[in-house]
N, C-alpha and C positions, 0 to 999 in steps of 0.2 A: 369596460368589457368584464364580463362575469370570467370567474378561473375556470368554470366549468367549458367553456366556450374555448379557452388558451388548448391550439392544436397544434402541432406540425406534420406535414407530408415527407414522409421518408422514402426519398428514392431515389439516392447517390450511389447503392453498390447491394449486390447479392452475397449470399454465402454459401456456397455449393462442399459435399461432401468430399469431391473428386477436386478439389483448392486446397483444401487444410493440408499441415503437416503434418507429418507421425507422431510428433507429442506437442504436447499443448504447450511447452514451455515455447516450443522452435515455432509455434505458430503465435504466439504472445509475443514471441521478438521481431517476427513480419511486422506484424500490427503496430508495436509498437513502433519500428521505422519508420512507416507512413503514418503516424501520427504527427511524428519529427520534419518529416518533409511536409506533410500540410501545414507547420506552423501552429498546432493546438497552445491553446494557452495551457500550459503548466502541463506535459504531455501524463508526467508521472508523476502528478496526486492523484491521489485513492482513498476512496473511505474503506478502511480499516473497524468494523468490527468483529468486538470481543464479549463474554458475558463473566458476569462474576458465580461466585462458588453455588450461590441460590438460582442460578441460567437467567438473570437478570442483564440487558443485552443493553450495550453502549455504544455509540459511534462517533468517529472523527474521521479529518481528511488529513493522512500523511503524505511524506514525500517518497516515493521508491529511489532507493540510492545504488542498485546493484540488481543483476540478474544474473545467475551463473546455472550450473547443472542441475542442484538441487532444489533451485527455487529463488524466490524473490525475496531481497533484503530493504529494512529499514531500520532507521536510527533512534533511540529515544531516551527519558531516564527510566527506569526501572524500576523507581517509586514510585510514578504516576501513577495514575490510576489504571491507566491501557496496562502499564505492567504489574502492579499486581493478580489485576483480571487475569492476565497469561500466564504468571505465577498457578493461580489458582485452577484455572483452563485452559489448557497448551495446545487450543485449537481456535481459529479464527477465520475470517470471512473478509478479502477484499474483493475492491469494488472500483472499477475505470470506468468513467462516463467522459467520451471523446463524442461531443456533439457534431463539432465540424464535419467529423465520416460517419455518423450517424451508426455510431460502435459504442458497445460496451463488452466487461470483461469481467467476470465473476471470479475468483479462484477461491478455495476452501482445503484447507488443511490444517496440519500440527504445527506449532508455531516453535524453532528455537532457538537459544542462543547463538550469535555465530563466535568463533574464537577472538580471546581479549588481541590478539596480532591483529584482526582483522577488524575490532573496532578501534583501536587504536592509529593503524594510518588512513580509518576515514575523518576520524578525528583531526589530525594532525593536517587533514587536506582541507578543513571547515576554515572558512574568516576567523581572526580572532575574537571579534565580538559577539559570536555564536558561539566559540570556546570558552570564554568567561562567562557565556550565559549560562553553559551545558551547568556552569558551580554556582551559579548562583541564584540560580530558578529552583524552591522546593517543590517542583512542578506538580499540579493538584491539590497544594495546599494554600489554604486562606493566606492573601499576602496582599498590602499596603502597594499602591501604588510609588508611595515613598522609599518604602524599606526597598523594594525590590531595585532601585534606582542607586540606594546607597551599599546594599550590599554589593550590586555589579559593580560602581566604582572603587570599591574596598578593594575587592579582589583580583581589581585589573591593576592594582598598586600592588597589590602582594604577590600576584601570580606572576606579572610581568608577560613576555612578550612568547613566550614558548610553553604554556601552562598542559600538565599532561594530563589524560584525559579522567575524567572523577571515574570512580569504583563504582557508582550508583548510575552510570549510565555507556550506553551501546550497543550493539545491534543485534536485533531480529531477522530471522529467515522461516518465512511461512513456508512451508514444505507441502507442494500441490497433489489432494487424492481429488478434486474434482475440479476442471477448469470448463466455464461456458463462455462462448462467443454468440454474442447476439451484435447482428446485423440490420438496422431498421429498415419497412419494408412498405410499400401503400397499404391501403385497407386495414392497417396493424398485425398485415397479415406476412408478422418479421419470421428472420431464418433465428431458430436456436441452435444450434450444435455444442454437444457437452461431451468431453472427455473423460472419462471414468476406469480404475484398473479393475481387469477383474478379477479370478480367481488364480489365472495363471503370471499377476502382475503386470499383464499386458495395455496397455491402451485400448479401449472400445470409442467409438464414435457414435452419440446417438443424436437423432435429431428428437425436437422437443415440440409440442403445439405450443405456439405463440400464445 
C-alpha cells in the first residue's frame, strides 16, 4: 500500500459548542477521564514542543505527571536540551493524540518552574531506578552505552536506597493562553474548538475550519 493511500474514517463522537466546559483546563480533565476509561495506551504522553534562542523548533513525547488550576505539569532534567530551549524560551506547545476517541488536544503557553517542595515529593513518589537515573543520565549529552551503565551502578552504591532529588532536575508547568479540541469527523470535515483569553481575561470559544 502506497502511504498516500493510509486513511482512516472518523466517526466515534462530535464536538458541539453547547458540551464544552467553561475553561479549557475542566474540559482537558472530561477528556482526559474518558480517555482513562477507554483504556488508551499511555493516556498522558504528549509531544512537547519547544524552540531554542534562534526559534529553531524541537520535539519529544513526555509524560504529563499532574494537572491542577494553573495548568499541566511535567518532569525533566534541566540540562537537556527541552530545558535549556525553556530556559531560553519560556513558551511551548503540547500535543495529545488519543486515536482510540479519535481526539486530540493542543495547549500553548508560558512554560515554568513548579516549586522545589513540589518537585521534590514527585520525586520521592518515582521507582528508585528512575531516581538513580534522574543522577546519572547527562541527559542530551554524548554518552557510552557503557559509561552510562557504570555510572547508574556507581551511584546506586553511593546514593543508596533514599537518594534525594539532583538540583539539575524537576518540574514544569505549561501555563495555558490557548487550548484546541479537535474531534475527528467523516469527510475530514472534523469539529475544532479553540479556547483563547481575551481582552477582559475571559475564555472565548471559537470554532475553527477543519
Amino acid at each position: 500500500m502506497s502511504i498516500a493511500d493510509i486513511r482512516q474514517v472518523y466517526q466515534k463522537s462530535v464536538l458541539l459548542e453547547n458540551s464544552l466546559a467553561s475553561t479549557p483546563l475542566e474540559q482537558f480533565a472530561v477528556w482526559f477521564d474518558e480517555a482513562l476509561k477507554a483504556n488508551v495506551i499511555e493516556p498522558n504522553a504528549m509531544t512537547l514542543a519547544t524552540a531554542d534562542a534562534g526559534g529553531r523548533p524541537s520535539a519529544r513525547i513526555v509524560l504529563l505527571k499532574g494537572i491542577d488550576d494553573q495548568g499541566l505539569v511535567f518532569f525533566t532534567n534541566y540540562q537537556s536540551r527541552k530545558g535549556q530551549e525553556l530556559a531560553a524560551q519560556p513558551h511551548a506547545s503540547l500535543l495529545f493524540f488519543w486515536p482510540e476517541l479519535e481526539r486530540q488536544v493542543r495547549l500553548e503557553g508560558k512554560v515554568e518552574k513548579v516549586s522545589p517542595n513540589e518537585s521534590d515529593l514527585y520525586f520521592e513518589s518515582r521507582p528508585l531506578g528512575s531516581r538513580i537515573g534522574a543522577w546519572a543520565s547527562p541527559q542530551s549529552q554524548p554518552i557510552s552505552r557503557e559509561e552510562l551503565e557504570r555510572r547508574s551502578q556507581e551511584l546506586a552504591e553511593s546514593l543508596g536506597e533514599s537518594p534525594s532529588r539532583p538540583p539539575h532536575w524537576g518540574g514544569y508547568r505549561l501555563v495555558p493562553e490557548r487550548v484546541e479540541f479537535w474531534q475527528g469527523r467523516p469527510s475530514r470535515l472534523h469539529d475544532r474548538l479553540v479556547y483563547e483569553r481575551n481582552d477582559l481575561g475571559q475564555w472565548q470559544i471559537t470554532r475553527l475550519a477543519p
